[in-house]
C-alpha positions as CSV (number, residue, x, y, z in Angstrom):
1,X,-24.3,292.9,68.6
2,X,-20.7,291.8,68.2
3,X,-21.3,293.2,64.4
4,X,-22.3,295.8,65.5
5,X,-18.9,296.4,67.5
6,X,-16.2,295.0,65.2
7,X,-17.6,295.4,61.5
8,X,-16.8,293.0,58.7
9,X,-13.9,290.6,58.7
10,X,-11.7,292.0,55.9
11,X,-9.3,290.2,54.1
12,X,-5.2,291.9,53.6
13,X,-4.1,289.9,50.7
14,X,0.4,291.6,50.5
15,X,2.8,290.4,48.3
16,X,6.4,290.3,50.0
17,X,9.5,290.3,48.0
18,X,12.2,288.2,50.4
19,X,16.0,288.9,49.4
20,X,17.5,285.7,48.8
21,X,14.4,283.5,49.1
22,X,15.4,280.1,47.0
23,X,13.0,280.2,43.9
24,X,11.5,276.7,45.0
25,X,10.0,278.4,47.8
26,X,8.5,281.3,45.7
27,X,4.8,281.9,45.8
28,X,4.5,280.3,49.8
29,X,1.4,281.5,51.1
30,X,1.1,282.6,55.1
31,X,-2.2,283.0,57.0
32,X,-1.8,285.5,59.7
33,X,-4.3,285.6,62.7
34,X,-4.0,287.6,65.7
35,X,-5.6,289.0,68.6
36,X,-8.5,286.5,69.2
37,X,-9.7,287.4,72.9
38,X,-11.9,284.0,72.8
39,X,-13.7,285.4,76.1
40,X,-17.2,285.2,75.2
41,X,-17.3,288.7,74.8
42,X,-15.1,290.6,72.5
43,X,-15.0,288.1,69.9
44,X,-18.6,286.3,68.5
45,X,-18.5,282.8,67.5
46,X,-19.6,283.6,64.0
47,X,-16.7,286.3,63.5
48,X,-14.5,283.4,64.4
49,X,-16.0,280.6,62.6
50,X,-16.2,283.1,59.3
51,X,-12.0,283.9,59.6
52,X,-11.5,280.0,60.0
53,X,-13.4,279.4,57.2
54,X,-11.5,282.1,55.1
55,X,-8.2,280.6,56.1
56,X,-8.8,277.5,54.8
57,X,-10.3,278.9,51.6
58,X,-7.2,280.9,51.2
59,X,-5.1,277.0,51.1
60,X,-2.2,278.7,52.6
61,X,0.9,276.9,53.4
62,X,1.1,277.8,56.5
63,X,-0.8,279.8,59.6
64,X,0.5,281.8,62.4
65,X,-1.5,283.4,65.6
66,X,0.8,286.1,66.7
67,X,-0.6,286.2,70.2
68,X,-3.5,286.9,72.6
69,X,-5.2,284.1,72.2
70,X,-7.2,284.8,75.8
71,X,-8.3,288.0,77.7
72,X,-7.7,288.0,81.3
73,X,-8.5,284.0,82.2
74,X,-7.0,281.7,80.1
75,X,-9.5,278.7,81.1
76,X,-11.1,278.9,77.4
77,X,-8.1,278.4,75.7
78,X,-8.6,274.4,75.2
79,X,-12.2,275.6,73.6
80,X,-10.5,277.8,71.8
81,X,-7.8,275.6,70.6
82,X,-10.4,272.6,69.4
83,X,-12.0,275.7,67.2
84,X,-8.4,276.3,65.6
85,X,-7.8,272.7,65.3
86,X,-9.7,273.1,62.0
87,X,-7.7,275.4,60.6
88,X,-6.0,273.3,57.3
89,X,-2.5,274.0,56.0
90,X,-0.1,272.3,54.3
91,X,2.4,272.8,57.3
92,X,0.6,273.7,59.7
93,X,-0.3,276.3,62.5
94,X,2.1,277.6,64.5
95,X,1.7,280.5,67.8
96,X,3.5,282.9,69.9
97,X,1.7,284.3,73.3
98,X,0.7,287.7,74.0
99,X,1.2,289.8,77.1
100,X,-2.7,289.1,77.8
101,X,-1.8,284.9,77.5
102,X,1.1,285.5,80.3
103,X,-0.6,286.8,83.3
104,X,-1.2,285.0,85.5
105,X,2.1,283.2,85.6
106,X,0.7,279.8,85.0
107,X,-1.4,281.1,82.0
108,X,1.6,280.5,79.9
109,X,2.0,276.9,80.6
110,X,-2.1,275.9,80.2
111,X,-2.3,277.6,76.7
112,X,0.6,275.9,75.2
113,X,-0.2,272.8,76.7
114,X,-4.1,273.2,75.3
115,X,-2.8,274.2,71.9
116,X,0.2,271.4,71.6
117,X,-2.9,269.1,72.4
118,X,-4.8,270.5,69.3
119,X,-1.3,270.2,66.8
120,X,-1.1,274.3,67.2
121,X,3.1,274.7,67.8
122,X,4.0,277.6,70.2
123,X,7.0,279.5,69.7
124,X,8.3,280.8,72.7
125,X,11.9,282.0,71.7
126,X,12.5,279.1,69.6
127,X,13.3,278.8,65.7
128,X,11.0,276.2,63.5
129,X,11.9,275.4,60.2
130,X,8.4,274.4,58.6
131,X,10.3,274.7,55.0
132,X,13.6,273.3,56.0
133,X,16.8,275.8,56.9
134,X,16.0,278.0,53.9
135,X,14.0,279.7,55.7
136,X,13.3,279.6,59.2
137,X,10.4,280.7,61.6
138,X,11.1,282.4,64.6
139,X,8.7,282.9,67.8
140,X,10.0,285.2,70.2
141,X,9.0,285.7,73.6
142,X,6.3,288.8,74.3
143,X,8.4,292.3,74.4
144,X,6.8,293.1,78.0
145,X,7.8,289.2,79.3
146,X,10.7,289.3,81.6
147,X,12.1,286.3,79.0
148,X,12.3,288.8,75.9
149,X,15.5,288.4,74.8
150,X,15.7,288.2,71.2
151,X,19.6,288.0,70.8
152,X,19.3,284.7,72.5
153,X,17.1,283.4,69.0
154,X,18.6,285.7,66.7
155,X,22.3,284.5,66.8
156,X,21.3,281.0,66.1
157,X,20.7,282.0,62.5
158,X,23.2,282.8,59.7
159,X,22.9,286.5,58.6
160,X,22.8,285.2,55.3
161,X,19.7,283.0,56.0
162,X,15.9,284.9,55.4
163,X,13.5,284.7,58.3
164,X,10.3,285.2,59.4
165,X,9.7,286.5,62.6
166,X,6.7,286.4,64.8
167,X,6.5,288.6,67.7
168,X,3.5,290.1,69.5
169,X,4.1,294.0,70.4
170,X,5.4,295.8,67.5
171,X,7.5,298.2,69.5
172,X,9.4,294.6,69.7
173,X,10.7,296.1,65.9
174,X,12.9,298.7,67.2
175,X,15.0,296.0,69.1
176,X,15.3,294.0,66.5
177,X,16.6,296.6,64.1
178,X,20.1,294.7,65.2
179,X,19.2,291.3,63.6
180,X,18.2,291.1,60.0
181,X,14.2,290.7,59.4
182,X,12.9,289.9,56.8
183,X,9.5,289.8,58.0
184,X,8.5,290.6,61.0
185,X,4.5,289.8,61.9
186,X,2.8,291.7,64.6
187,X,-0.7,292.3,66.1
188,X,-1.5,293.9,69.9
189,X,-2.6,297.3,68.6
190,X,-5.6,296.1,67.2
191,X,-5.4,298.4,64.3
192,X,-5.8,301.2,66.4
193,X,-9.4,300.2,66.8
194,X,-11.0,303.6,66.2
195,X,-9.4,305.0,62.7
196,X,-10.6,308.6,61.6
197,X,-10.3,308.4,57.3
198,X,-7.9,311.0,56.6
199,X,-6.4,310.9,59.9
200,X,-5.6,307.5,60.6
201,X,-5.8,305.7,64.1
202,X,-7.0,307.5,66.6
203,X,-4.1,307.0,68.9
204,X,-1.5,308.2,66.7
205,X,-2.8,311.2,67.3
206,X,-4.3,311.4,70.7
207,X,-2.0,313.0,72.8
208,X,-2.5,316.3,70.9
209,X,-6.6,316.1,71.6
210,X,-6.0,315.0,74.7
211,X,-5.4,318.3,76.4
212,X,-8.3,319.4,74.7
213,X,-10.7,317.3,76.9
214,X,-11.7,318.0,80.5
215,X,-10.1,315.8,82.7
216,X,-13.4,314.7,84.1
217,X,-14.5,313.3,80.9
218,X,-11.3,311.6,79.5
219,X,-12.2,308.3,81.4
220,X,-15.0,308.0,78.9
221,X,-13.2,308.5,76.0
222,X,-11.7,306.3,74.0
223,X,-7.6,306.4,74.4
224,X,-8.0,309.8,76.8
225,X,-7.4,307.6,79.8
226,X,-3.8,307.9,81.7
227,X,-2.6,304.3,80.9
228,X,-3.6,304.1,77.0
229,X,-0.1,305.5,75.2
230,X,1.6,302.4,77.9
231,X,-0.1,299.7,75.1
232,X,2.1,300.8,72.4
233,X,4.8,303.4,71.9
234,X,4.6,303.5,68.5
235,X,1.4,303.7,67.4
236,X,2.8,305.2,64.0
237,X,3.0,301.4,63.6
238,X,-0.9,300.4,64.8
239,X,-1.5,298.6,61.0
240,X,-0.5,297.4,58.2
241,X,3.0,297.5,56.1
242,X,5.8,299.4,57.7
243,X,9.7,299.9,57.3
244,X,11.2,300.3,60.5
245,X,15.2,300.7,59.4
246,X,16.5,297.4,57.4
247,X,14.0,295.6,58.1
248,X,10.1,294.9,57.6
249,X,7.2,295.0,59.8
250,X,3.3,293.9,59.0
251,X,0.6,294.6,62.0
252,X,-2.5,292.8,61.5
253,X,-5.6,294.4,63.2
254,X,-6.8,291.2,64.9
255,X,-10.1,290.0,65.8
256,X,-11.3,290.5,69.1
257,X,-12.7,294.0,70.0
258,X,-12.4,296.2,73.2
259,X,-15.2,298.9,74.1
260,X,-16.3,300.9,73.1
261,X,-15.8,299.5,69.4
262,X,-14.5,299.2,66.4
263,X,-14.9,302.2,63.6
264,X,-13.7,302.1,60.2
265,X,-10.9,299.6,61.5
266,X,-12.5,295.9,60.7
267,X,-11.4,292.7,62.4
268,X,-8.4,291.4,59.9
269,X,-7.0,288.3,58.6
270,X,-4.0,288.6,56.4
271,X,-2.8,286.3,53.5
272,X,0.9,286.8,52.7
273,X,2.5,285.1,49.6
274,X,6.6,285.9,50.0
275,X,8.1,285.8,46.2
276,X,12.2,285.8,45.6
277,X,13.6,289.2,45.4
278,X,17.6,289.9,44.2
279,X,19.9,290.9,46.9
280,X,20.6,294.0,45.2
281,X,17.0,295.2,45.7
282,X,16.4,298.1,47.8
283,X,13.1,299.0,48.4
284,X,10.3,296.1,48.3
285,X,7.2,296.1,45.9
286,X,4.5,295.7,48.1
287,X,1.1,294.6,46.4
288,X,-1.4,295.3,48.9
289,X,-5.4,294.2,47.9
290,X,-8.3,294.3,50.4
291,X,-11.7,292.2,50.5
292,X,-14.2,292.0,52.8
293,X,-16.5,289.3,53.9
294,X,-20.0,290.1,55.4
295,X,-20.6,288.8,58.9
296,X,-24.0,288.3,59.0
């Protein structure tokens, strides 16, 4: 059934060109995960098992979960956590929350204690520095928290210095326009979940069908009901590679799937490897190759 729903796990393998990245850091791999919704329901245990499995394959140097781990009760995030405890990197696996990991208020606290237990780091508007200071990690706290503040991180760090930063929400991006990104790694929109080939995502786009459908009906409809556009404003930005002013956004599709389903928008784990690019550079060579696993 949940194959039915979400589809094959598919694989985003991008090549990122980071102005002033020291050459002994070129060719750093970086597993991104997002969007699990361990619930028992919109994410199977083979689906999960399969992306673990892929991770490690992949040997990356490092992994990153960028948020909603949970659905609306964090009690299986300690299961959860013990499952990502397998997860192998060379510097291991670090975390930011999601707005569905922060409600209710004490949701916050259980899931980073149960991941801290398992060796999982949570960022939560704080800087790590898995390679040293040449290039710092940065987990900022969920756009819709009251405790999203990102100047409060960002001027820590030399403008000279690269960065990768990890925050939840893309919308988060237009924010952060101020602070130099070199990197910034997003899920939330689940890839739009429903994607229309030629079209794109369905919700970058549903406002104009919208009026075409009977009130009465929109309720059944994916992304016709009133509070669907408050998920994301910019849904422009619901996947994959994006240049939001100076600096560089990538939204991975996640894992876990809302009804009705998933169609033509399969359950993603990226694998980034950041290469040295000259300061002059302007516009970044992105090398972007997709493979797909079967989920039987």
């Amino acid at each position: 059934m949940h194959r039915l729903l979400s589809g094959s796990l598919s694989i985003e393998t991008i090549t990122v060109p980071i102005s002033g990245l020291p050459s002994h850091l070129g060719g750093i791999k970086i597993a991104q995960l997002s969007d699990l919704h361990y619930d028992g329901l919109r994410l199977s245990d083979r689906l999960l098992s399969q992306a673990i499995a892929a991770t490690n394959a992949a040997q990356p140097d490092l992994v990153v979960i960028t948020g909603d781990h949970v659905t609306d009760d964090p009690s299986p995030a300690p299961a959860l956590a013990r499952r990502l405890a397998s997860i192998q990197s060379r510097l291991g696996t670090y975390a930011i929350l999601g707005n569905h990991d922060i409600v209710p208020a004490s949701a916050k606290g259980y899931i980073t204690d149960a991941f801290t237990l398992a060796g999982i780091q949570v960022l939560w508007n704080q800087i790590a520095y898995p390679w040293g200071a040449d290039l710092p990690v940065v987990g900022l706290a969920d756009l819709w928290s009251r405790e999203f503040n990102p100047g409060v991180v960002m001027n820590q760090l030399d403008p000279a210095t690269p960065r990768i930063v990890l925050s939840h929400n893309p919308d988060s991006a237009v924010q952060l326009q101020k602070w130099r990104v070199d990197l910034q790694l997003s899920g939330h929109t689940h890839g739009g979940q429903i994607v229309i080939p030629g079209l794109g995502p369905v919700p970058t786009w549903y406002q104009t069908v919208r009026r075409w459908v009977p009130r009465s009906l929109r309720r059944w409809v994916p992304y016709m009901r009133e509070d669907c556009h408050r998920v994301v404003k910019h849904w422009e930005w619901a996947q994959g590679f994006h240049q939001v002013g100076p600096n560089r956004l990538y939204v991975n599709r996640g894992l876990g799937t809302f009804p009705p389903a998933r169609l033509f928008c399969p359950p993603e784990l990226t694998i980034i490897t950041l290469v040295p690019q000259p300061v002059a550079a302007i516009a970044p060579a992105i090398a972007d190759h997709r493979s797909v696993l079967a989920t039987h």
